[in-house]
C-alpha positions in Angstrom: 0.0 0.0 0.0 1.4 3.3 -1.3 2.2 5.5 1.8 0.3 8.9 2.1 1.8 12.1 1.5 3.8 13.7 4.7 1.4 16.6 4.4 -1.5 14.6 4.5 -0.3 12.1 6.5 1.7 14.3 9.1 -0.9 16.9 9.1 -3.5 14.1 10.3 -1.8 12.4 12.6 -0.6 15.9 14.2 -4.4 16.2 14.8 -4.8 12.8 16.2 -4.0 12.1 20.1 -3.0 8.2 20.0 -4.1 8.2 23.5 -7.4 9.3 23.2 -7.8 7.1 20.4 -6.5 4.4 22.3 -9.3 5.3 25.2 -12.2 5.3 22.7 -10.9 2.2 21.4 -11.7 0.4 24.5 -15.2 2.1 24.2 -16.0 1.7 20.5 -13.5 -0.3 18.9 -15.7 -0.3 15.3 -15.0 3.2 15.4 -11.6 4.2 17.0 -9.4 0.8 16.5 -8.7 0.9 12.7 -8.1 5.1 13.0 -5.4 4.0 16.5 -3.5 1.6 14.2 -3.6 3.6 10.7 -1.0 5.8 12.6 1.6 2.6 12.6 1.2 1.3 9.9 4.8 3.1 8.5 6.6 2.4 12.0 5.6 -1.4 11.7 6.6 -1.8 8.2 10.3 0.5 8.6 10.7 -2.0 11.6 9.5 -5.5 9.1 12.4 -3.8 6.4 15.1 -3.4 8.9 14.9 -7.1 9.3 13.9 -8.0 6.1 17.6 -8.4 3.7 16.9 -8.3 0.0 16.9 -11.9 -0.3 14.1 -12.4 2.6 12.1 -9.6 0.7 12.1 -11.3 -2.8 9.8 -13.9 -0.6 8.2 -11.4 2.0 6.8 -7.9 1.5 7.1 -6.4 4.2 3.6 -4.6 3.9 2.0 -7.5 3.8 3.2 -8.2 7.0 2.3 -5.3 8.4 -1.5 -5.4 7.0 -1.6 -9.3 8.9 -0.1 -7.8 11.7 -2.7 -4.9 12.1 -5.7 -7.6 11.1 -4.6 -9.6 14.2 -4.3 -6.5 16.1 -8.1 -5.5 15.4 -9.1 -9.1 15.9 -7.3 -9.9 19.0 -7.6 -5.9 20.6 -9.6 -7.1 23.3 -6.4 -9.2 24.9 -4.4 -6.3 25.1 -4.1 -5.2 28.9 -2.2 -2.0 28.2 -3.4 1.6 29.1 -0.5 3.8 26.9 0.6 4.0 23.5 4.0 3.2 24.3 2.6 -0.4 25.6 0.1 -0.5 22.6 3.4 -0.3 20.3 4.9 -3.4 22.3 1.8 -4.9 21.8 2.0 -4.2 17.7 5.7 -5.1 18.0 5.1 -8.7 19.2 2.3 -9.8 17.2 4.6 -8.3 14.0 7.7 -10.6 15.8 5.4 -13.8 15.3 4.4 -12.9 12.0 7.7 -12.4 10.9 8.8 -15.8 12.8 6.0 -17.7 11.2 6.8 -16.7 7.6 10.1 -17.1 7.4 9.7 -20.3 8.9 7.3 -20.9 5.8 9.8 -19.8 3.6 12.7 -20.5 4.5 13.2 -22.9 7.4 11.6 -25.5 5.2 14.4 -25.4 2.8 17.4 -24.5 4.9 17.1 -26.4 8.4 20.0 -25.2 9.2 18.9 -21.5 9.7 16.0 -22.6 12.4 19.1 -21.4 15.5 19.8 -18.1 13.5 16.3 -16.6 13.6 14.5 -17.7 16.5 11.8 -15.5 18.5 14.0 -14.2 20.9 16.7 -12.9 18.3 14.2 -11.4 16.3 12.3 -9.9 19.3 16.1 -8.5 20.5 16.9 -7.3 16.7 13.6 -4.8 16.4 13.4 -3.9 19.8 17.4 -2.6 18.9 15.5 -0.9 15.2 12.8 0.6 17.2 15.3 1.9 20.3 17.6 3.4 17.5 15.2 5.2 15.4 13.9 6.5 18.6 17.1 8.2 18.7 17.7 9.1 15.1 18.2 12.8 15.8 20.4 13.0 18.7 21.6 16.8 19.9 18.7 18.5 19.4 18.5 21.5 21.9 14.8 22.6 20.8 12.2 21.2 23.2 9.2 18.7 21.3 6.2 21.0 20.4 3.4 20.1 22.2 2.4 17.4 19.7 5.5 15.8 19.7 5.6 15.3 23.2 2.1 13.7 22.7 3.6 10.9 20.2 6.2 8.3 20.6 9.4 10.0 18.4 9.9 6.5 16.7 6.5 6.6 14.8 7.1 10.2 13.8 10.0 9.5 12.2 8.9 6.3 10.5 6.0 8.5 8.9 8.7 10.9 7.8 10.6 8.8 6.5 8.1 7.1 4.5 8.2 10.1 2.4 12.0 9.9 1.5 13.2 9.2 -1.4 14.4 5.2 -1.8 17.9 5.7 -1.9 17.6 7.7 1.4 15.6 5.4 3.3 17.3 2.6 2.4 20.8 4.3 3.5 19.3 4.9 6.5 18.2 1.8 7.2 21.0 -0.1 6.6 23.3 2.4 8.6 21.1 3.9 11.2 18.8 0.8 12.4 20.9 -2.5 11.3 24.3 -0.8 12.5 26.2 -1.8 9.3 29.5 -0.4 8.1 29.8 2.2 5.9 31.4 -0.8 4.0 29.0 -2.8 3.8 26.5 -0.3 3.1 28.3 0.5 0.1 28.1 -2.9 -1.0 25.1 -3.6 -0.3 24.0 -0.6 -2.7 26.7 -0.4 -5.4 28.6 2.7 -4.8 32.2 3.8 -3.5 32.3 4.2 0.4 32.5 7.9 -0.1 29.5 8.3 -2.3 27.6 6.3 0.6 28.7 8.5 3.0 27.7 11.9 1.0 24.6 9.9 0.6 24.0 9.1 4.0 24.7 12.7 5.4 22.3 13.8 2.5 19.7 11.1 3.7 20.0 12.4 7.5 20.0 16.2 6.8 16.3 15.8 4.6 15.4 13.7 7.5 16.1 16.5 10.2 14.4 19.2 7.7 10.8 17.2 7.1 11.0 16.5 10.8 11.3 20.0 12.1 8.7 21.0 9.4 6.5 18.5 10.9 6.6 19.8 14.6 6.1 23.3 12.9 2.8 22.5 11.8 
C-alpha cells in the first residue's frame, strides 16, 4: 500500500491524540481501533524492512506483514491489557515478531534447516526492539524542546512517517546504517557505490530527515 503524502499524512496524525484514540478504542473499537492503528502502519513496516535483507524480501513484502499484523491486532484488541501508546506499540511489535517468525519459517526454514538457530523469536524480538530503540534516537543533539504534539507521540512513529516520504535511496541508506548498525562498507556494497559516495549519501539522507521533521513539529 502506497504511503500517504507527509502533508497529508503528518498533518492528520498531528491532529490525532493516539491516546485518546486508544481510550475510545476500548469504548468503541468499530469506530476508534482501525483510526489508532492507521497511525503505525509506517513504523511497523520501517521495523519489518530493517529485518527483512533483499533476499528475505524477494519472498516477503514487508507490507504484507504489516497489513496481517494490524488484522490480528483488530481481531485480537480485546487481549491487550495495556493503558499507553507506548505499551500499545509493544503490543504491535510482538504480534509483528510472530508474524515475521512464522513466515520465514514458511519460507525459508523449510528449505534450509540449518537456519531454524539463526532466527529464533527471541533474536528477532532482540533485533527490532534494537531498530525501534535506534530510530527513537535518530536525531540525537537537538537543543529545541518537542512541540506540544511531539511530546504527545512516541518519536519512533514520527520519524517512520517521515521517513516514508524519502526518497528510496535515502531510506534505504538509513536503514541499513542507522537501524541494522552496518559499516559504511558494507552499506556500500550492499547498494553499489564507492564508500564515499555512501557516505555523502547518508549525510544527505539524514539532513532531509532533520528538515521534514522540524517542518512536521512546525505545523
Amino acid at each position: 500500500m502506497a504511503a500517504m503524502g507527509v502533508e497529508s499524512a503528518l498533518d492528520s496524525s498531528s491532529g490525532t491524540d493516539p491516546q485518546r484514540l486508544l481510550n475510545g478504542a476500548r469504548r468503541t473499537p468499530d469506530k476508534r481501533l482501525g483510526r489508532l492503528l492507521e497511525l503505525y502502519r509506517n513504523y511497523l513496516r520501517l521495523l519489518a524492512e530493517s529485518q527483512l535483507d533483499r533476499k528475505l524480501r524477494a519472498r516477503l513484502s514487508p507490507s504484507d506483514l504489516v497489513q496481517e499484523t494490524m488484522l490480528e491486532a483488530h481481531r485480537d484488541f480485546s487481549q491487550f491489557r495495556g493503558a499507553t501508546e507506548s505499551e500499545f506499540l509493544s503490543w504491535l511489535r510482538q504480534i509483528l515478531v510472530n508474524n515475521m517468525s512464522r513466515q520465514i519459517e514458511i519460507h525459508v526454514l523449510a528449505e534450509k534447516r540449518d537456519i531454524r538457530r539463526e532466527i529464533s523469536l527471541d533474536r528477532l524480538r532482540g533485533a527490532l526492539e534494537r531498530s525501534t530503540a535506534q530510530l527513537g534516537a535518530f536525531l540525537p543533539g537537538r537543543e529545541d524542546p518537542p512541540s506540544a504534539i511531539a511530546e504527545r507521540r512516541e518519536r519512533a512513529v514520527v520519524l517512520a512517517d517521515v521517513m516514508s516520504q524519502l526518497p528510496a535511496d535515502h531510506r534505504e541508506v538509513l536503514v541499513l546504517r542507522n537501524l541494522q548498525g552496518r559499516p559504511f562498507q558494507e552499506v556500500a556494497e550492499r547498494m553499489g557505490r564507492s564508500v564515499p559516495a555512501a557516505k555523502m549519501l547518508w549525510v544527505r539522507a539524514i539532513k532531509s530527515l532533520r528538515d521534514r521533521f522540524q517542518r512536521w513539529e512546525q505545523t
